[in-house]
C-alpha positions as CSV (number, residue, x, y, z in Angstrom):
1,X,-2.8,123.0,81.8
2,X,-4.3,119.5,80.0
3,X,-4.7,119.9,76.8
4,X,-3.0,122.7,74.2
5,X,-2.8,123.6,70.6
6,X,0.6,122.7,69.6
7,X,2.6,125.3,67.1
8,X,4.4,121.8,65.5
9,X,1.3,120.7,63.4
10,X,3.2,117.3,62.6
11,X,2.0,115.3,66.0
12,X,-2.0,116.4,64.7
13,X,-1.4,113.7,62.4
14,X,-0.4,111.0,65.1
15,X,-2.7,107.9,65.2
16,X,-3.0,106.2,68.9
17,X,-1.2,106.9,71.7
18,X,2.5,108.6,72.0
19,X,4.5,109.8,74.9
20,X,7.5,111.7,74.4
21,X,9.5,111.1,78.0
22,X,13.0,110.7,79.9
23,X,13.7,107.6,81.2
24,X,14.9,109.7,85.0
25,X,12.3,112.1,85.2
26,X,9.5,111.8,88.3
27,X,6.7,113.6,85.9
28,X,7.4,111.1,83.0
29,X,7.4,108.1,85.4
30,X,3.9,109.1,86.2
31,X,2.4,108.8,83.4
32,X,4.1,105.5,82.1
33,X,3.1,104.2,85.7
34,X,-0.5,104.9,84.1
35,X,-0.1,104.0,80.5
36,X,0.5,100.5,82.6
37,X,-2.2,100.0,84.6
38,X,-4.1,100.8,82.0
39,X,-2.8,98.3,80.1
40,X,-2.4,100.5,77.0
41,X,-0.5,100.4,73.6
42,X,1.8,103.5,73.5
43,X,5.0,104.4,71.3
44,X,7.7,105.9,73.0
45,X,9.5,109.4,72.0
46,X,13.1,109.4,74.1
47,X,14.0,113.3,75.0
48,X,17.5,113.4,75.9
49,X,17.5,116.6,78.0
50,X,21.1,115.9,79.1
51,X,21.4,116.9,75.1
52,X,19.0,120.2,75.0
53,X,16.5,117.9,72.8
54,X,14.1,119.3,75.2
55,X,14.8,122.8,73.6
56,X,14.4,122.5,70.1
57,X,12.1,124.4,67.9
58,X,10.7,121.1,66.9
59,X,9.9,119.6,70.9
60,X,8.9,123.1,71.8
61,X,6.2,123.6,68.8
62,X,4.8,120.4,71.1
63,X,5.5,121.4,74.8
64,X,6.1,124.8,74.9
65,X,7.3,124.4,78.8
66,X,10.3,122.2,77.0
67,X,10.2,119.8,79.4
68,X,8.9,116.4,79.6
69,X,6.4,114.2,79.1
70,X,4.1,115.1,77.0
71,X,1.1,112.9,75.6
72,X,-0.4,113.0,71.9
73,X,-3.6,110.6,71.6
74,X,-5.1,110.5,68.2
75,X,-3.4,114.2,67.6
76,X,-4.8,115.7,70.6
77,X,-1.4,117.1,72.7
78,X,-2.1,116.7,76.7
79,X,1.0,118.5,79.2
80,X,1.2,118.3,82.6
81,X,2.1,114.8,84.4
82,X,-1.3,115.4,86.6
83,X,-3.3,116.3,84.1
84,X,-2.0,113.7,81.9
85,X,-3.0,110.7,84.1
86,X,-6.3,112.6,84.9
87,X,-6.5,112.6,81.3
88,X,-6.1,108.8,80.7
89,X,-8.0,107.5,83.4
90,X,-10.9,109.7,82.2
91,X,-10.4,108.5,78.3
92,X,-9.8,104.8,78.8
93,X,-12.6,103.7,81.3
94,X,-11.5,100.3,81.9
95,X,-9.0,99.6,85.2
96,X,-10.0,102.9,86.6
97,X,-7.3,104.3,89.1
98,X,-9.7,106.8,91.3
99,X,-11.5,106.3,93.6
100,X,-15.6,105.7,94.1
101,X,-16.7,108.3,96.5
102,X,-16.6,112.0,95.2
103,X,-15.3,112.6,99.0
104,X,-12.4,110.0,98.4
105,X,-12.0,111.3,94.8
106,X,-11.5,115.1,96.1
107,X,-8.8,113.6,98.6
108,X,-7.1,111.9,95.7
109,X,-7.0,115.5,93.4
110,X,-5.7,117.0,97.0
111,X,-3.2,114.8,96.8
112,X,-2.1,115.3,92.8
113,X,-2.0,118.8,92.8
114,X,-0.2,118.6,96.1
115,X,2.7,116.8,94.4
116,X,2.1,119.4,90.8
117,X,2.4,122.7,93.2
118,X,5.3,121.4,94.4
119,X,7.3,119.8,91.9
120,X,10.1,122.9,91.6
121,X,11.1,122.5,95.4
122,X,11.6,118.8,94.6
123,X,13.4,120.1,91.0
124,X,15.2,123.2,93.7
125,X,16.7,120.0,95.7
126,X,17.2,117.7,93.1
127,X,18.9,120.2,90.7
128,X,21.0,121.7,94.4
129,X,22.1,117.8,95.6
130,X,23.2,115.8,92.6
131,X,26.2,116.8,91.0
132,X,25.3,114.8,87.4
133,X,22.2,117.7,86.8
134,X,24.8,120.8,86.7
135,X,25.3,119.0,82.8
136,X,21.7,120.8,82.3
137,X,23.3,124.3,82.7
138,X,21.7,126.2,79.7
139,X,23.9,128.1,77.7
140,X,23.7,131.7,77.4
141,X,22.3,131.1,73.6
142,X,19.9,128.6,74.8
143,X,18.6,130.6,77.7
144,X,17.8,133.7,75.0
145,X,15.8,131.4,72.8
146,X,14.0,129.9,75.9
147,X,12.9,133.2,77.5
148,X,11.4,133.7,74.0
149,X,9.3,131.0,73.9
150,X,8.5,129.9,77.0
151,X,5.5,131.4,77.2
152,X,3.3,128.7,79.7
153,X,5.2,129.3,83.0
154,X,6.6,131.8,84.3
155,X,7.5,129.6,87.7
156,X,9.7,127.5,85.6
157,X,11.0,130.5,83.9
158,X,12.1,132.1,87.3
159,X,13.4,128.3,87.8
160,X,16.1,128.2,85.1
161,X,16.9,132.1,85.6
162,X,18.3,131.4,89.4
163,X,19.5,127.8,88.2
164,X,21.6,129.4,85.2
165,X,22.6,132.1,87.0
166,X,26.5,132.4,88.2
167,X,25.3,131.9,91.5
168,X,22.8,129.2,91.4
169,X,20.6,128.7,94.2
170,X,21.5,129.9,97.9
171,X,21.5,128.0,100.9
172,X,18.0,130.0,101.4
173,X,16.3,128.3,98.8
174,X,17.6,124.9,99.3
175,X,16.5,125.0,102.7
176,X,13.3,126.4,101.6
177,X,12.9,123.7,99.2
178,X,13.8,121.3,101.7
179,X,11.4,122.3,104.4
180,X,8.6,121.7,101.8
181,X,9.7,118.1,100.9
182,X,10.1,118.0,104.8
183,X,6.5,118.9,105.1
184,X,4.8,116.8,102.7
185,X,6.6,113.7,103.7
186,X,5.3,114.2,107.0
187,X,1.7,114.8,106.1
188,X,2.0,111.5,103.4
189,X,3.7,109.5,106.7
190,X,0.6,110.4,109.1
191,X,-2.0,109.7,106.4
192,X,-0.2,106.1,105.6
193,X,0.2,105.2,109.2
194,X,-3.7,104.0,109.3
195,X,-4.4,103.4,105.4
196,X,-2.5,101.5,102.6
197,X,-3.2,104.2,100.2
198,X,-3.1,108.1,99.5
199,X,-7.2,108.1,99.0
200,X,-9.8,105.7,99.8
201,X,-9.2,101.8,99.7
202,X,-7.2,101.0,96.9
203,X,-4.4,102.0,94.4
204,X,-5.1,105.7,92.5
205,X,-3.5,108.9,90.7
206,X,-2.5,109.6,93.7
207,X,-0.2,107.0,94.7
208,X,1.4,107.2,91.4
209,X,1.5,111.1,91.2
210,X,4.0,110.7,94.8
211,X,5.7,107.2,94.1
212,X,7.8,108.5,91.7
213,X,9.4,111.2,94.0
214,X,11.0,108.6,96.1
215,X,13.0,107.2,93.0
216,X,14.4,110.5,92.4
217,X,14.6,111.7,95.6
218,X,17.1,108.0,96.9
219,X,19.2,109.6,94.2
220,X,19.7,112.7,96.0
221,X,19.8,110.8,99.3
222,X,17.2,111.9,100.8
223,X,16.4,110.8,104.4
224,X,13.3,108.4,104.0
225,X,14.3,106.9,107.0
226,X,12.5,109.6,108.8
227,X,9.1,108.3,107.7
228,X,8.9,104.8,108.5
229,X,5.2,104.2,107.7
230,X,6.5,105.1,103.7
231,X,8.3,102.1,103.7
232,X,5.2,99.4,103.6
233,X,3.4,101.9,101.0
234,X,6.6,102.1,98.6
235,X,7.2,98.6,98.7
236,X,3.7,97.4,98.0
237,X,4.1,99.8,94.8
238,X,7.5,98.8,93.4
239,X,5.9,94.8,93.2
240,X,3.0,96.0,90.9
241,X,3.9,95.7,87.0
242,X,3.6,98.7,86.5
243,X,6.1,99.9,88.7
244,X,8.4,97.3,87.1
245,X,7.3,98.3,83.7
246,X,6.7,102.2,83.9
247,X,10.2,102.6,85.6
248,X,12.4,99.9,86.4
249,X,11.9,98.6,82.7
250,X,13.6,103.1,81.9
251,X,15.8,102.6,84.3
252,X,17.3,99.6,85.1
253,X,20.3,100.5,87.1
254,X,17.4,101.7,89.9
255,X,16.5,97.7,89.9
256,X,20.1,96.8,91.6
């Protein structure tokens, strides 16, 4: 999706970088990973979702998915997590977090958009396991005035229908959900079981696109021990800074 026009012409007039974010949210904790390693100067725009500031007419003249984050640089408004950190890797060259080979570098996009088309069965088994995210029920008033203007995606749409629905989501869906978390793990276990890293030799977008499904996922209780070649690849991540400082620093009841 990358870059849009935004209806809210106030952020056009930002100067340097801004992120508006959640401190618990996997897509936001992507791109602060980033903002990090990067080692760049941002200013920080809380969203309280918990509080419907995600719904506003002001936040959605900026991100018209009303969710978070989203990134203005010099005016220009980036959405997406991926293409947010594809974004800022691309803009600031120095510490560059892709690969050198084009081969390596298709692996690492695999592995990004992997994570992107599947971030609503991680959102299906977040939003079915943890009792604190049935506060994000929309009301019926809120729901009107978000089928009207969320206009972007029509996935997320469907999302919050069957979430705000009387009945929720089914045992169907959760399982379905589940089997695709199931599935990725799996493929991310076999990859790591012979490499320290997602694609090529080193730290990339693609290690920090995944790492910050485990942080939301322990919250849900989610059976890592299943993949035991994770656990060397997560903890080599949470020592790094920007681990530290892109997460832990947001949320620092995860540091106990």
């Amino acid at each position: 999706m990358g870059i849009i026009k935004p209806t809210n012409k106030s952020v056009e007039s930002f100067k340097g970088l801004h992120l508006y974010h959640t401190g618990f949210s996997n897509c936001a904790m992507r791109v602060r990973i980033a903002l990090e390693e990067k080692e760049l100067e941002w200013s920080s725009h809380l969203v309280d979702i918990l509080k419907g500031e995600n719904l506003t007419k002001v936040y959605m003249g900026i991100n018209p998915n009303a969710v978070v984050p989203t990134l203005v640089n010099d005016g220009v408004v980036v959405i997406d997590s991926a293409d947010i950190i594809d974004y800022l890797d691309k803009q600031f060259s120095p510490g560059s977090l892709r690969p050198v080979s084009a081969e390596d570098e298709q692996v690492m996009y695999d592995w990004m958009y992997l994570a992107r088309n599947n971030h609503l069965s991680i959102k299906t088994y977040m939003y079915g396991n943890v009792d604190f995210l049935q506060n994000m029920k929309k009301t019926s008033e809120e729901m009107d005035e978000y089928r009207k203007n969320q206009s972007f995606d029509s996935a997320l749409l469907e999302f919050h229908e069957r979430f705000n629905s009387n009945e929720g989501f089914t045992k169907t869906e959760l399982d379905k959900a589940t089997a695709v978390i199931d599935n990725c793990f799996k493929h991310m276990d076999e990859r790591l079981k012979d490499n320290d890293w997602l694609a090529g030799d080193g730290f990339s977008l693609a290690d920090i696109a995944w790492i910050p499904q485990l942080v939301i996922l322990k919250v849900a209780k989610y059976p890592f021990e299943n993949y035991p070649n994770l656990e060397k690849w997560k903890n080599a991540i949470i020592q790094r800074p920007s681990f530290k400082q892109g997460v832990l620093a947001w949320l620092p009841e995860m540091a106990n």
